[in-house]
C-alpha positions in Angstrom: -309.7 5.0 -9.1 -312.8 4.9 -11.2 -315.8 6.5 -11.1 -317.9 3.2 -11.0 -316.0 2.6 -8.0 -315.8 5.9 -6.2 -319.1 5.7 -6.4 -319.6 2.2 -4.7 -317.3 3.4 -2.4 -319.3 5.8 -1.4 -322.6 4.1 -0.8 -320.6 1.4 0.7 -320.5 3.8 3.8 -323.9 4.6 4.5 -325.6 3.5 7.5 -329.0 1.4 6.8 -331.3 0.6 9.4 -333.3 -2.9 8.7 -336.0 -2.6 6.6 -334.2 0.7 4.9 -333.2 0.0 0.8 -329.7 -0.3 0.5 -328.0 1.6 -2.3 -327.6 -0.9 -5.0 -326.5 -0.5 -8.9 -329.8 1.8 -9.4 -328.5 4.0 -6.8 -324.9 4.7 -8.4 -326.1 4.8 -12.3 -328.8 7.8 -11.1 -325.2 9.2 -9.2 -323.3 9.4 -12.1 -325.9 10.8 -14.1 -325.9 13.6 -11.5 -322.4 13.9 -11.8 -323.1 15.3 -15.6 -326.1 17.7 -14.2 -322.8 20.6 -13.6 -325.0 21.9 -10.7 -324.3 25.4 -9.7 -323.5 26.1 -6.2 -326.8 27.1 -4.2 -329.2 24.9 -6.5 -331.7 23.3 -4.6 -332.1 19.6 -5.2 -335.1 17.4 -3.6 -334.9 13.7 -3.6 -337.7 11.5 -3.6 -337.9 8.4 -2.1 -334.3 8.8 -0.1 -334.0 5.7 1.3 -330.5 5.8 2.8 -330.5 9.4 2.0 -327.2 8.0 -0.4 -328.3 10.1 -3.3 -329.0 13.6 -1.4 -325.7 13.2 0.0 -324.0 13.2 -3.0 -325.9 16.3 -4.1 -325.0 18.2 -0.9 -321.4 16.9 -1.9 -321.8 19.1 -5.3 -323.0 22.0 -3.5 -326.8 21.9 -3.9 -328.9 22.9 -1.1 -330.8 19.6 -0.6 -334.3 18.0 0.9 -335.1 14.5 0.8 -338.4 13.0 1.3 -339.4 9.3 2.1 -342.9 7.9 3.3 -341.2 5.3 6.1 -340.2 6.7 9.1 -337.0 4.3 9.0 -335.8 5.6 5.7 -335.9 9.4 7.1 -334.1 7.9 10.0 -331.7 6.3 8.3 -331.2 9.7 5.8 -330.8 11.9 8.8 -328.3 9.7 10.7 -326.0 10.0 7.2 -326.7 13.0 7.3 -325.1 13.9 10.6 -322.5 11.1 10.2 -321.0 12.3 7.2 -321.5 16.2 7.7 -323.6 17.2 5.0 -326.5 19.4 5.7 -329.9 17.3 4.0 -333.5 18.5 4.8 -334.9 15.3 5.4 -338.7 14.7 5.8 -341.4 12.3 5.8 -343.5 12.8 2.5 -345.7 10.8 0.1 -344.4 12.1 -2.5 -344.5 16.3 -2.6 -347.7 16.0 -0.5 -345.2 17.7 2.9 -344.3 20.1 -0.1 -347.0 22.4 -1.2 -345.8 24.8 -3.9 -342.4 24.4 -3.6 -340.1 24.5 -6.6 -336.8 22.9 -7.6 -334.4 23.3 -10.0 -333.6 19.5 -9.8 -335.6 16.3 -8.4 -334.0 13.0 -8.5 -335.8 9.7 -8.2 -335.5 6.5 -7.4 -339.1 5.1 -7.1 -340.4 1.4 -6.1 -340.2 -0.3 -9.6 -340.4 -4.4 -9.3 -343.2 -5.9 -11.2 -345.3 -7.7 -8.7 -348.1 -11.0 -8.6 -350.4 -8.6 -6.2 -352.3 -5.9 -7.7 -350.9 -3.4 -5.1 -347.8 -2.6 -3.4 -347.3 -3.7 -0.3 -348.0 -1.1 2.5 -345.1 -1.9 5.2 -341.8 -3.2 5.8 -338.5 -3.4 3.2 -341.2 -4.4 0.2 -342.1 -1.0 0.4 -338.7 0.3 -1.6 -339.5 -1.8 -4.7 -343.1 -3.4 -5.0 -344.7 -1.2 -7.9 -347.8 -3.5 -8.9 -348.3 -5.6 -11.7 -346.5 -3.7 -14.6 -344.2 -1.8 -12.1 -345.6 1.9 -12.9 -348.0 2.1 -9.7 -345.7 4.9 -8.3 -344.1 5.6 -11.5 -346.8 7.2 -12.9 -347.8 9.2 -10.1 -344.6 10.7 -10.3 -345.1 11.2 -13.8 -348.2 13.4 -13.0 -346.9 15.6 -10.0 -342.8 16.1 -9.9 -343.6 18.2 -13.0 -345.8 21.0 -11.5 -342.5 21.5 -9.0 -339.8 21.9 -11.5 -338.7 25.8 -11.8 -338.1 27.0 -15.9 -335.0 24.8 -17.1 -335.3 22.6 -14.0 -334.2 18.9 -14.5 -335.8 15.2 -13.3 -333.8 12.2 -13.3 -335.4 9.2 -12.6 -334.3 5.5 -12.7 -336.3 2.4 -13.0 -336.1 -0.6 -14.8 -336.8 -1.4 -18.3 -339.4 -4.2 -17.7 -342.1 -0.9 -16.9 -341.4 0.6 -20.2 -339.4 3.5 -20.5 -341.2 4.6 -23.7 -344.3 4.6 -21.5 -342.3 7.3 -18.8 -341.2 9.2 -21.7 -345.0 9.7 -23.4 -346.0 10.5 -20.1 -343.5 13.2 -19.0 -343.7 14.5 -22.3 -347.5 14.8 -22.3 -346.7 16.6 -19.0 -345.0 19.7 -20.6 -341.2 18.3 -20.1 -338.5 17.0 -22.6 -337.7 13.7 -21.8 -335.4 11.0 -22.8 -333.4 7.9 -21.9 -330.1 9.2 -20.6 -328.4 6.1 -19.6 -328.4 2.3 -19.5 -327.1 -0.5 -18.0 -327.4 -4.3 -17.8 -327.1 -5.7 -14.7 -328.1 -9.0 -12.5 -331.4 -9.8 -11.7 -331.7 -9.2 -8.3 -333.1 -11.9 -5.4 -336.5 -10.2 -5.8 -336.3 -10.3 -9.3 -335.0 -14.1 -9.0 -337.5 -15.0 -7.0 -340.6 -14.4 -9.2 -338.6 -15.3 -12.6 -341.5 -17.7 -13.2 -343.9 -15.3 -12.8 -342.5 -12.7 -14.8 -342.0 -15.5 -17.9 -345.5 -16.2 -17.9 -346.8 -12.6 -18.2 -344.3 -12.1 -20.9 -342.3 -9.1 -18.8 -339.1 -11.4 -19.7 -337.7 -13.6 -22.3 -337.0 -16.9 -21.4 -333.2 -16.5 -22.3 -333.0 -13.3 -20.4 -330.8 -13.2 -17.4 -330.1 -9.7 -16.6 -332.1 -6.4 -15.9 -332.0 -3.0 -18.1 -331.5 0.3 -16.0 -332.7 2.8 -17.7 -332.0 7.0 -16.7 -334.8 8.9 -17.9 -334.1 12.5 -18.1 -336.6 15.4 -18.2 -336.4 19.2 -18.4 -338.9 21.9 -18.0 -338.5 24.5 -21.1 
C-alpha cells in the first residue's frame, strides 16, 4: 500500500461536522511532508487552522505532544471528537491564530491556512467559506502568518505550510525569510481545480491569476526553519 494512499486512508476516517473543511489533497501533501520532519518523541507540534484536526492526529501518531488551534467553534468540535474517536491525545483550542497562545514556543507549526483567491476584498467571516476565502490575491491570512508563527518557533524549530501557487510562493518565501527563517519550497503537486476554484474560473482569467489553458492547481510546501 502506498503512502499517497495510506494517507487518504487515513483522512478518509475523520469525522467532519457541516461547515468543518474536509481533508482534501492540501491536507495529505502537508502529511507527507511531516512524514520526512523524523520528529523525536516528546516534540511538541501546534497546528494552525485544524479543521478536522486530520493533520494534529497524524502528529500525535509520530509521537509529538500536539495543540491544535482553529477560530470556528465547529472545527475545534470536530478536532476534539477525532480526537477522542481515534485515541490520540490533541490539545485543541479555539485561537485566531497564536492570539490563545501568548509566549508559547514550538519546535514545529504546521499550516494549512485559507488560501482561494477571492472577487471580495475580504474573507468571509462565517460558515464553510471561512476555511479557504483569503481575499483578492489569497495572502490575507497568509501573511499574517508570515509575521507571527515565527516569533513561536524554538532555535532549529520548523514551519510547514501549504497553499496554493496562484498567491505566490516566492512572495511566502521573501517574507519568512525577511522574518529571520530559512525558507523554501519543499514540495509540489498538480492537482484539479477544485468546485470553488471552478466556480470563479472566469474571474480568476480576467485578473490574470490563471492562464487560459490552465486546468489544474499547483500545491506548493513551503518549508522554514529558525537558525
Amino acid at each position: 500500500m502506498s503512502a499517497a494512499l495510506t494517507e487518504e486512508t487515513r483522512t478518509a476516517r475523520l469525522m467532519t461536522l457541516p461547515g468543518v473543511y474536509t481533508p482534501q489533497h492540501d491536507t495529505r501533501l502537508l502529511m507527507s511532508a511531516l512524514d520526512r520532519e523524523s520528529l523525536t518523541p516528546g516534540s511538541e507540534v501546534l497546528d494552525v487552522g485544524t479543521g478536522s484536526g486530520a493533520l494534529a492526529l497524524h502528529a500525535a501518531r509520530l509521537g509529538a505532544r500536539v495543540t491544535a488551534v482553529d477560530i470556528a467553534h465547529r472545527a475545534v468540535m470536530t478536532a476534539r471528537l477525532n480526537s477522542l474517536l481515534h485515541g490520540r491525545p490533541v490539545t485543541v483550542r479555539r485561537s485566531d491564530l497564536l492570539s490563545a497562545l501568548p509566549g508559547r514556543t514550538y519546535d514545529l507549526i504546521i499550516c494549512n491556512p485559507p488560501y482561494v483567491p477571492s472577487p471580495g476584498p475580504r474573507p468571509t467571516g462565517r460558515g464553510a467559506a471561512r476555511a479557504w476565502e483569503a481575499g483578492t490575491d489569497g495572502r490575507a491570512v497568509l501573511d499574517r502568518i508570515c509575521r507571527v508563527v515565527p516569533e513561536a518557533l524554538r532555535p532549529g524549530g520548523r514551519l510547514l505550510l501549504v497553499h496554493s501557487g496562484l498567491c505566490d510562493s516566492d512572495v511566502t518565501l521573501r517574507r519568512l525569510d525577511d522574518a529571520g527563517l530559512r525558507a523554501r519550497v519543499s514540495a509540489r503537486a498538480s492537482v484539479p481545480l477544485g468546485p470553488v476554484l471552478r466556480s470563479r474560473l472566469r474571474w480568476l482569467r480576467e485578473t490574470g491569476l490563471m492562464d487560459e489553458a490552465e486546468t489544474m492547481e499547483e500545491l506548493v510546501v513551503v518549508r522554514a526553519e529558525r537558525a
